[in-house]
TORNUKE-129712 format. One record per residue (C-alpha): residue number from 1; residue in three letters; z, y, x. Coordinates in pm, 1 decimal. Each point is the difference from the previous one (the first is absolute). Layout:
TORNUKE-129712
 seq type        z        y        x
 NUM  ALA        Z        Y        X
...
***
This chain:
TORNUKE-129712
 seq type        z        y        x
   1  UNK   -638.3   -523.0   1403.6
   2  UNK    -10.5   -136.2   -325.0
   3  UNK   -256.8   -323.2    117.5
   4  UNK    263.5    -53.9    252.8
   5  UNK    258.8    -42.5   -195.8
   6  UNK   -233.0   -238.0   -224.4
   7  UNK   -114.8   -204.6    314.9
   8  UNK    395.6    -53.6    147.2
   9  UNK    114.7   -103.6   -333.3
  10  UNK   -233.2   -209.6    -87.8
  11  UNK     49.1   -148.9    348.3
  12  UNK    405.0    -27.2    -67.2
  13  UNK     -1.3   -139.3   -373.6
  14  UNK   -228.1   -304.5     48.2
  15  UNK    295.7   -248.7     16.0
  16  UNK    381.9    -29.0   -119.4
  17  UNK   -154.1    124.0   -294.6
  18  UNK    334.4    -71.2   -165.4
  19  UNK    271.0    239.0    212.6
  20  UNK    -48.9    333.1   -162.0
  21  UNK   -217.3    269.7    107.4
  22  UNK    215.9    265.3    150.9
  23  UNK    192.0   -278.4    167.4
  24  UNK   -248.7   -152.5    170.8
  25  UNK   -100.6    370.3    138.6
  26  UNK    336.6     73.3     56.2
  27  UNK     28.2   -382.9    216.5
  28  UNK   -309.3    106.1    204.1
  29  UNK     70.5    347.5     81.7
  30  UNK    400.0   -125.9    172.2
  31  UNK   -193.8   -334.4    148.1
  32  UNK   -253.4    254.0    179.7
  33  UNK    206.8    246.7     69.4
  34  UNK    175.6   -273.0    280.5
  35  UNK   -354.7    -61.8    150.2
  36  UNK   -164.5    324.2    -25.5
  37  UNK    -95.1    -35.0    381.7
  38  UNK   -253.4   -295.2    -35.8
  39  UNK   -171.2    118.6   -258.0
  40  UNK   -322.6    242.2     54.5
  41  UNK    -51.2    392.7    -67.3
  42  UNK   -168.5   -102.4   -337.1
  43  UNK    264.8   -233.7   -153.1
  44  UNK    275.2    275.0    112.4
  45  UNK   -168.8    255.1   -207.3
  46  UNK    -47.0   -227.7   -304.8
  47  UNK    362.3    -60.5     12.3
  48  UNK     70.5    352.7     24.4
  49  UNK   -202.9     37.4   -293.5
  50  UNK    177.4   -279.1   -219.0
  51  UNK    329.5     92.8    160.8
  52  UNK    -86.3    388.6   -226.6
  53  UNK   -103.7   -247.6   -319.9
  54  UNK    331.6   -108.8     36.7
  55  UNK    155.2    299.5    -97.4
  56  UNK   -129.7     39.2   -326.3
  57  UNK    171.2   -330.5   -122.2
  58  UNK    221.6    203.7   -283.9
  59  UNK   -300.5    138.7   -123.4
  60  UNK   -118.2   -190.8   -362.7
  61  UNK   -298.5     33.1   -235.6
  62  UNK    264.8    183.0   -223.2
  63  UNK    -54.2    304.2    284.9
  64  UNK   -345.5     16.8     79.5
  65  UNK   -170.1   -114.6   -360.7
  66  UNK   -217.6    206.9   -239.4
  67  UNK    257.1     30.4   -251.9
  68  UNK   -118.8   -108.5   -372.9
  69  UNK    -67.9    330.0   -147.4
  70  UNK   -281.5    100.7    281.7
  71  UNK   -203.4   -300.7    -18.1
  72  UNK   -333.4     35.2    -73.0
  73  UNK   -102.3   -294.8   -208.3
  74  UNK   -270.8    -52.2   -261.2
  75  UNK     16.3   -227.8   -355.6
  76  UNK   -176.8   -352.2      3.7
  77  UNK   -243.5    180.5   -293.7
  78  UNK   -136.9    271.6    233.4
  79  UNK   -337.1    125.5    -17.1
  80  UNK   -227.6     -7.4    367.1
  81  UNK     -7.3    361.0    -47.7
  82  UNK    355.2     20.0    -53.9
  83  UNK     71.9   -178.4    362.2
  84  UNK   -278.3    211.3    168.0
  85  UNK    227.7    336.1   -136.6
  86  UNK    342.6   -172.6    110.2
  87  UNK   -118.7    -98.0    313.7
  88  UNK   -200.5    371.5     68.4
  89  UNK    333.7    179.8    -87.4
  90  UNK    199.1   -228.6    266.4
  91  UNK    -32.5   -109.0    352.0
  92  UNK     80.7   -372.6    -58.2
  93  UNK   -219.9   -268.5     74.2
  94  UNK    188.7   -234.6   -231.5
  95  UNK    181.3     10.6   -350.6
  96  UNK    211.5   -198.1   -188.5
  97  UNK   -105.5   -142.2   -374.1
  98  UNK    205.4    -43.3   -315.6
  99  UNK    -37.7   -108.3   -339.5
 100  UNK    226.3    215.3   -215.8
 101  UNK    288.9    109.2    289.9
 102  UNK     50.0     56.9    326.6
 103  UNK    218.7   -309.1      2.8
 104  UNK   -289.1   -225.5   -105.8
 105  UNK   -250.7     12.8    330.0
 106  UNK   -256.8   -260.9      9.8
 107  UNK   -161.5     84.5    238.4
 108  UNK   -124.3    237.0    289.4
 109  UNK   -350.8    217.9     72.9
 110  UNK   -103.7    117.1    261.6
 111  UNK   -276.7    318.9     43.5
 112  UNK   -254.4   -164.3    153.7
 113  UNK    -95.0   -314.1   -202.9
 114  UNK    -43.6    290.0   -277.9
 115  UNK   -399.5     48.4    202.9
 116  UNK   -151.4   -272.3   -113.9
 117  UNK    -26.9    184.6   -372.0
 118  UNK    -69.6    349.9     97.2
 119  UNK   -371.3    -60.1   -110.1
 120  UNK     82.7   -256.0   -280.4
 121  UNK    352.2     83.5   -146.2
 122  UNK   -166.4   -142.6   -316.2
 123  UNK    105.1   -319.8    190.3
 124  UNK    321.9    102.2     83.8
 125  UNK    256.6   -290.0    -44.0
 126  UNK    363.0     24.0    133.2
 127  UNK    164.3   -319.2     23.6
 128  UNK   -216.1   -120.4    309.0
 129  UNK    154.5    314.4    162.9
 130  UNK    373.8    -84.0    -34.2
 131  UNK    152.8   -161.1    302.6
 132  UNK    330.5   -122.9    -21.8
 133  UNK    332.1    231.3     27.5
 134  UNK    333.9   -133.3    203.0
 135  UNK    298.3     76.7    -70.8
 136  UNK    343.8    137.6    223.3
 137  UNK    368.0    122.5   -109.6
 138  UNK     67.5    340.6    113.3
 139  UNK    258.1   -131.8    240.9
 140  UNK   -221.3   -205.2    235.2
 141  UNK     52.0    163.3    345.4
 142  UNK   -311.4    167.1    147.4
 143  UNK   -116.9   -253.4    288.8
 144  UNK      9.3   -285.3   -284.0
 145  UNK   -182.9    202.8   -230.3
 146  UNK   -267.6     49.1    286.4
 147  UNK    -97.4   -375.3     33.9
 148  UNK     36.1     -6.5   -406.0
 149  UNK   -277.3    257.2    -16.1
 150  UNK   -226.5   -131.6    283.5
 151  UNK      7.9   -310.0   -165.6
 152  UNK   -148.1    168.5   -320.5
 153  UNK   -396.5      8.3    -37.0
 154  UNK     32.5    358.1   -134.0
 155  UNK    302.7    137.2    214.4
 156  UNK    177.8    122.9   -319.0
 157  UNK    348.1   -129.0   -135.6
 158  UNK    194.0    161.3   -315.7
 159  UNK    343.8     -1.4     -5.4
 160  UNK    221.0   -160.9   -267.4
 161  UNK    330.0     13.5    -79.3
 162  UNK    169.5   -273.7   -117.8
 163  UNK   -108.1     16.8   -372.8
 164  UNK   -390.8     -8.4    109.1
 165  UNK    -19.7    348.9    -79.3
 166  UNK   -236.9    181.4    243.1
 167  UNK    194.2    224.9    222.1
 168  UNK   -252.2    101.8    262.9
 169  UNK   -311.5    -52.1    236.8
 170  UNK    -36.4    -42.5    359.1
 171  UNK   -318.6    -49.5    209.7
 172  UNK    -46.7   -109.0    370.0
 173  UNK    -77.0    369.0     60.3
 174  UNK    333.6    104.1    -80.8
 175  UNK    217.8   -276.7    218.3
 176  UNK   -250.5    121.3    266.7
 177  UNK     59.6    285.0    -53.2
 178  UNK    390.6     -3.7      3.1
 179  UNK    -17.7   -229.7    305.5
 180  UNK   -232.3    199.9    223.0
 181  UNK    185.9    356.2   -129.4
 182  UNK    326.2   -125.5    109.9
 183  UNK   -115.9   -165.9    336.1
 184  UNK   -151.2    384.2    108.6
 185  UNK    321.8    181.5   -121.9
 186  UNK    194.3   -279.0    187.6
 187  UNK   -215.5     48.3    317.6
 188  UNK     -7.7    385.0    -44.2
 189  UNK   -382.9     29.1    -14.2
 190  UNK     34.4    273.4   -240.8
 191  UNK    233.5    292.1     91.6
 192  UNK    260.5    109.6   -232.4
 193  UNK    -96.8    331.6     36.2
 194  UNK   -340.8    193.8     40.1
 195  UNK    -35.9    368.6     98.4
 196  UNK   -327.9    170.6   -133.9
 197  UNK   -141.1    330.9    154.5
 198  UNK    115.5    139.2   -271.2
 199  UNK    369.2    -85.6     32.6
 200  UNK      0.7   -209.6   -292.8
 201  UNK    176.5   -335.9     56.8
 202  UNK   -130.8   -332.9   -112.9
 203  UNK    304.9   -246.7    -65.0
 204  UNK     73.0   -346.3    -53.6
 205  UNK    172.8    -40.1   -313.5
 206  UNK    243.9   -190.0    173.4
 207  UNK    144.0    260.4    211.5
 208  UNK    370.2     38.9    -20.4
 209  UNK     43.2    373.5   -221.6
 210  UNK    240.6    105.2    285.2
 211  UNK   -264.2    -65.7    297.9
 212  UNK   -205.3    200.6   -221.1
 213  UNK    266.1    279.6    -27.8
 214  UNK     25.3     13.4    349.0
 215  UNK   -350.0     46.8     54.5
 216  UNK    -51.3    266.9   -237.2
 217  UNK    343.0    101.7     19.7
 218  UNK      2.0     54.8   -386.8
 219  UNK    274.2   -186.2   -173.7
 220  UNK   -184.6   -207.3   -286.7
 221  UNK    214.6   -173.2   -186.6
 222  UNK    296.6    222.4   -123.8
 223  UNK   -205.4    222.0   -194.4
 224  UNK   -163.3   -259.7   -203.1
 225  UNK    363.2   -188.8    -45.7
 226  UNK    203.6    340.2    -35.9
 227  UNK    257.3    -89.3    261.5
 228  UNK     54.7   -366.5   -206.0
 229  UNK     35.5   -301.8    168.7
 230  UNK    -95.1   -237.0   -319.1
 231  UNK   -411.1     24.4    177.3
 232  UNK    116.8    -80.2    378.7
 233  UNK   -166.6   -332.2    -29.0
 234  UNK   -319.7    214.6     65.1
 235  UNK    -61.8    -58.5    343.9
 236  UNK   -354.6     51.5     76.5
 237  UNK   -306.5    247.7    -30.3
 238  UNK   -123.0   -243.3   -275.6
 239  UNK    338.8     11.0   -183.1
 240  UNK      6.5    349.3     23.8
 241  UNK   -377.8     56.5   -210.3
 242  UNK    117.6   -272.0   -251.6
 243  UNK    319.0    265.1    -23.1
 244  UNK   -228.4    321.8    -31.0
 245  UNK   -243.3   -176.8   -258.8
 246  UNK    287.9   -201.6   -194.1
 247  UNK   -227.9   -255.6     26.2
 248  UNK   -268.0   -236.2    204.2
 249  UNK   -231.2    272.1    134.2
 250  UNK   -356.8    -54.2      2.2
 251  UNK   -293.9     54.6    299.0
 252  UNK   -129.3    338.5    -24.2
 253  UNK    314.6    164.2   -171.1
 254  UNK    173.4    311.9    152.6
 255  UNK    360.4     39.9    -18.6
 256  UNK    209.6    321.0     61.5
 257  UNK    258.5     22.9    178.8
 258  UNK    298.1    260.3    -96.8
 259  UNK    -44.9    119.9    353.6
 260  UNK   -308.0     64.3    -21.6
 261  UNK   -144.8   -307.6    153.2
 262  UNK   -299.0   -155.1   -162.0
 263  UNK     -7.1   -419.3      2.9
 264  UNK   -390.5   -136.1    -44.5
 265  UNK    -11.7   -368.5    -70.2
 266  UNK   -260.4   -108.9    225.2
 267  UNK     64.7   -371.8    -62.7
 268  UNK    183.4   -192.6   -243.2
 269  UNK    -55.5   -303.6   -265.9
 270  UNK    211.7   -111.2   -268.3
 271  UNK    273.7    -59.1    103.7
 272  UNK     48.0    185.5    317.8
 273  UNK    -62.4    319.6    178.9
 274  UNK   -130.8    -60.5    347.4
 275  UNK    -94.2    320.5    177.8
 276  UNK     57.6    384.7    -56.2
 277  UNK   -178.7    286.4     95.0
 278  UNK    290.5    281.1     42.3
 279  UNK   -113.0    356.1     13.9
 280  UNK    141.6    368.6    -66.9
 281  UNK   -140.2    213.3   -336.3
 282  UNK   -278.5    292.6    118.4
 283  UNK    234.9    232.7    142.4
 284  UNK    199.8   -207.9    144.4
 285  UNK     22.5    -92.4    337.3
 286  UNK     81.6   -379.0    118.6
***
């Protein structure tokens, strides 16, 4: 899915380089729309497939970035054994490099030009390793920021805000990721909800609390807000957890339920919970 996306675009953004991004997408989609008969099975679905990229124009680096205080980043001065630990700790094939802050990058590594000195990191020497860094304001909408990081040699930008200050970090994995997530919750190729033989539930973190009510027929949300209404902007399953935790949950945490109820976070990142796995204490029947 993702290569598709990266074939189309490339195919729409080779001219009019100077009409904006999400209007040229937006121009294409209502142009084809009007002659969707003469055009073949394949070009429909890439359309279709655009036409769900569309939808995540509101979304900016601001929403999707590694914010500042999770990046993993290493000092200019660095010994070869201190990458080798950074980079065996972490699952990142690149890292950002800085002389005395965060906010003075010079450069990016990545993993695997680190080979070359296993046997000889006597001859270890840094600066042929650092490949240049580029630079985006946490506003940039999502499809821009996609052509921004293709265009990059090591599909890595940080985020500034306006005083150069480093705000965050975004890869091409995480637009992709955002992009091809929201296209299969769009398209409904994951269900919202998933029975186990157990009778355990597995939810989408965006299920509306009530739905989930309904289903359970357990009211959720009035014991944790004691009949207030100051929390009724808490509107979904993932709402709910951040409400049990009083704060961002993380994967792998359990969270009780005054009812009895148990909430497993079987997927989340930083600054989201994405799915649930709901399930009655021993002794309790679902």
């Amino acid at each position: 899915m993702v290569s598709k996306i990266k074939s189309y675009l490339s195919k729409l953004f080779k001219k009019e380089e100077d009409v904006p991004l999400i209007d040229r997408l937006e121009d294409l989609i209502e142009s084809d729309s009007k002659t969707i008969d003469e055009r073949d099975a394949g070009e429909n679905s890439e359309l279709a497939l655009v036409s769900n990229v569309i939808g995540l124009r509101d979304l900016t680096a601001e929403d999707i970035m590694v914010p500042r205080a999770e990046i993993v980043a290493a000092r200019i001065d660095t010994t070869f054994d201190g990458f080798i630990e950074i980079f065996s700790q972490n699952s990142f094939s690149q890292i950002p490099i800085y002389k005395d802050t965060l906010d003075d990058v010079v450069g990016i590594v990545r993993v695997r030009d680190f080979i070359t000195y296993i046997k000889n990191p006597e001859s270890f020497n840094l600066k042929p390793l650092l490949r240049e860094v580029i630079y985006v304001v946490p506003s940039i909408q999502l499809l821009e920021l996609l052509v921004e990081i293709r265009a990059s040699v090591n599909h890595m930008a940080l985020v500034v805000d306006e005083f150069g200050g480093i705000d965050g970090l975004v890869t091409l994995h995480d637009v992709a990721s955002e992009i091809v997530g929201e296209i299969q919750q769009n398209q409904r190729i994951f269900p919202q909800i998933i029975t186990r033989p157990d009778g355990s539930l597995i939810v989408d973190a965006k299920m509306p609390i009530i739905e989930c009510e309904n289903l359970l027929k357990i009211d959720l949300l009035k014991p944790l807000t004691k009949g207030n209404n100051e929390d009724s902007d808490v509107e979904t399953v993932g709402g709910l957890t951040m409400l049990l935790a009083g704060r961002m949950p993380t994967r792998g945490e359990t969270l009780i339920h005054p009812s009895g109820l148990e909430f497993d976070i079987t997927e989340a990142d930083p600054r989201r919970v994405k799915r649930v796995l709901i399930r009655r204490s021993q002794g309790l029947s679902m």
